[in-house]
C-alpha positions as CSV (number, residue, x, y, z in Angstrom):
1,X,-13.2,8.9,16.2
2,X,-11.5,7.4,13.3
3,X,-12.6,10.0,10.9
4,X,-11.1,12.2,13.5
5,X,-7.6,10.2,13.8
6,X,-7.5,10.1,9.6
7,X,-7.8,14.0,9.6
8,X,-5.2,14.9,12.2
9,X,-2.9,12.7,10.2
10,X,-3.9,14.8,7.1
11,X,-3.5,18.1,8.5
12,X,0.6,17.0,9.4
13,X,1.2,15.4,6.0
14,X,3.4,16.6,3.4
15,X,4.7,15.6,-0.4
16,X,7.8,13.9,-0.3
17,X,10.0,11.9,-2.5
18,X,8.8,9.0,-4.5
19,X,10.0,9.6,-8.0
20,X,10.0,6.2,-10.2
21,X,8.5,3.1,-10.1
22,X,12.6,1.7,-9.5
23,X,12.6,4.1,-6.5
24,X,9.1,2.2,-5.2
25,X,10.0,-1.2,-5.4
26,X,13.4,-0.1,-3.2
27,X,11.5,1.2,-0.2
28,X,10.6,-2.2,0.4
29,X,13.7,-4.0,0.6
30,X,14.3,-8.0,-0.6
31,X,14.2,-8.7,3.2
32,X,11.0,-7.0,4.3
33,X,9.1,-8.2,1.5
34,X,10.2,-12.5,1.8
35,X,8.8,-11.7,5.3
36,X,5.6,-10.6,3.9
37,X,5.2,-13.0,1.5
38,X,6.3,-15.8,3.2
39,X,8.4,-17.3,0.3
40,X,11.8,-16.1,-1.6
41,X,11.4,-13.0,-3.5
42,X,11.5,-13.7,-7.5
43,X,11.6,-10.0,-8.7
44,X,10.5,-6.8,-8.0
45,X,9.2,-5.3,-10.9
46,X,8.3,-1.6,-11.2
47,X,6.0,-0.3,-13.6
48,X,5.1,3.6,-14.8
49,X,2.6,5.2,-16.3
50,X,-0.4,7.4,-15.2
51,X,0.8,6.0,-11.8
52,X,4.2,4.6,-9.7
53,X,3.8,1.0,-9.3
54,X,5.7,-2.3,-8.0
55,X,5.0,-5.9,-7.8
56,X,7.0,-8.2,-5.9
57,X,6.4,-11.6,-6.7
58,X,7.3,-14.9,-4.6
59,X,8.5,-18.3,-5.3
60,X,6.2,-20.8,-5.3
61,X,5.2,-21.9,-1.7
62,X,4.0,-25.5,-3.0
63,X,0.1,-24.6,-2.6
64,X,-0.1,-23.6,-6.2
65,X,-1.7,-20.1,-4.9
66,X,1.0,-17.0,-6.0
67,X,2.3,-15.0,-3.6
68,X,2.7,-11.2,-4.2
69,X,2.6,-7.8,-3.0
70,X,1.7,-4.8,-5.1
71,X,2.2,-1.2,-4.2
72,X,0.7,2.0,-6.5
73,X,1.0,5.4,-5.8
74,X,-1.2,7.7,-7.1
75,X,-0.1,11.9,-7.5
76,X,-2.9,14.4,-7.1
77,X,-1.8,15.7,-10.7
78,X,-1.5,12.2,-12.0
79,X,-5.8,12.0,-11.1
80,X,-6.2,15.6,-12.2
81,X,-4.6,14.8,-15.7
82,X,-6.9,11.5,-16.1
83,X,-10.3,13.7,-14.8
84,X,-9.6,17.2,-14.0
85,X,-12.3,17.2,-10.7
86,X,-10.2,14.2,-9.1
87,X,-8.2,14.9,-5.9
88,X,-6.2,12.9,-3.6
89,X,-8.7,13.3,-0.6
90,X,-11.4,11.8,-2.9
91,X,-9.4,8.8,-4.4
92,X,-8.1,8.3,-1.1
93,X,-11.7,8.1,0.4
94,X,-12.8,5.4,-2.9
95,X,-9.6,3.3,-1.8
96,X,-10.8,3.6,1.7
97,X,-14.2,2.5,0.7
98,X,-13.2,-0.7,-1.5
99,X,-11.1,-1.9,1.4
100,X,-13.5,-1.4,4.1
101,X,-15.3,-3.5,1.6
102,X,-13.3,-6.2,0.6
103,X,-11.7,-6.3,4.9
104,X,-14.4,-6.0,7.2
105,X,-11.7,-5.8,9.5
106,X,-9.5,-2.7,9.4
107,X,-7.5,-0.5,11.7
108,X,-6.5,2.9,12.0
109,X,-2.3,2.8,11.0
110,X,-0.1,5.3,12.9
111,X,2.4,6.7,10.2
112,X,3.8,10.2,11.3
113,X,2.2,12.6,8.8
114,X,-0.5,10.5,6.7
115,X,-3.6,8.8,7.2
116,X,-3.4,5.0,7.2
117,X,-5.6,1.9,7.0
118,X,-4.9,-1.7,6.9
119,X,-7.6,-4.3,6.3
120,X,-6.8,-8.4,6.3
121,X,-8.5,-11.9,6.0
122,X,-7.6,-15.4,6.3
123,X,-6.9,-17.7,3.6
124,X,-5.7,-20.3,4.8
125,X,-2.5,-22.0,6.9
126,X,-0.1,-19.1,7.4
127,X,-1.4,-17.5,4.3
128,X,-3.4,-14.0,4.7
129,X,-4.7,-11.5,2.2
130,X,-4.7,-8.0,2.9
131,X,-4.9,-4.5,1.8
132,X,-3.5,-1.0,2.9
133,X,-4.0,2.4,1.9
134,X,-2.7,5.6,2.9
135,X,-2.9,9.5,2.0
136,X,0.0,11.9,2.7
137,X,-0.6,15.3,1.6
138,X,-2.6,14.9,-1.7
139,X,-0.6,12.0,-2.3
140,X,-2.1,8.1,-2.4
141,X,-0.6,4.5,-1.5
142,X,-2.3,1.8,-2.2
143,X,-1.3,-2.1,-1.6
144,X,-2.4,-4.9,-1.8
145,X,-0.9,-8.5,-0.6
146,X,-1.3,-12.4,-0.5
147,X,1.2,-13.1,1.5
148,X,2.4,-14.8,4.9
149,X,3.0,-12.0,7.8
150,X,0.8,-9.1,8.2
151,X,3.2,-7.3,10.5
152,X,6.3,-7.1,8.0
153,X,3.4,-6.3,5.4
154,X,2.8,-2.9,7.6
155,X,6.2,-2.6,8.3
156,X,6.9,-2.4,4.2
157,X,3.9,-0.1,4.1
158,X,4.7,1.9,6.8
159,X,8.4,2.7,5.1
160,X,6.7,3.6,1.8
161,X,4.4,6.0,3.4
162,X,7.5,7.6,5.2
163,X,8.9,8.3,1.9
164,X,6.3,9.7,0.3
């Protein structure tokens, strides 16, 4: 039934318009990600290269763990470029794969137009880890988080994927 979900999504998706790794960290406002994290927002920092790419990075909570949220998004011709056999449907499914791995629990995330899954774990007092990948057209978000609230951590996901 999931497998069905994921490809329904699919089949609706389209390519949208992410253009920078500036433009990334933006779709995730200051706001949305101190509610993920759990702690003031440092900085946002994009990064570019063979992919888009933010990290927002939190103060300090006191435990001496860090706090941050990362976000990549990977372009079909971004994975053709680096091996010309890659496609978004298979790096999506790898992605998939490692979560499922790392999160034995995950869910199916409804976001209009893409395929969405979010897998989390406890680490401790209000702290959680979590992961979260989507596909949207041949497009492919991937996050990761250890932060303090799993629902503004979908929430920043979700707007992301909405963008794509």
């Amino acid at each position: 039934m999931r497998a069905f979900a994921l490809a329904l999504a699919l089949f609706a998706g389209a390519c949208g318009g992410v253009r920078s790794g500036a433009n990334l960290c933006a779709l995730a406002s200051a706001r949305e990600a101190e509610a993920a994290l759990g702690v003031a927002l440092v900085e946002a920092r994009p990064e570019q290269g063979d992919h888009l790419r933010c990290v927002w990075v939190g103060a300090d909570a006191g435990d001496g763990l860090p706090r941050t949220m990362s976000a990549s998004l990977w372009r079909e011709r971004a994975l053709r470029r680096a091996d010309r056999n890659a496609s978004g449907a298979h790096f999506f499914e790898t992605q998939l794969h490692a979560l499922e791995k790392d999160y034995p629990r995950t869910r199916v995330v409804g976001v209009p137009g893409a395929a969405a899954v979010m897998g989390f774990g406890e680490i401790g007092d209000e702290r959680f880890s979590g992961a979260f990948v989507a596909r949207k057209g041949r497009d492919v978000l991937a996050m990761r988080i250890e932060g303090a609230d799993p629902a503004a951590f979908e929430a920043a996901a979700r707007r992301i994927v909405e963008a794509m």
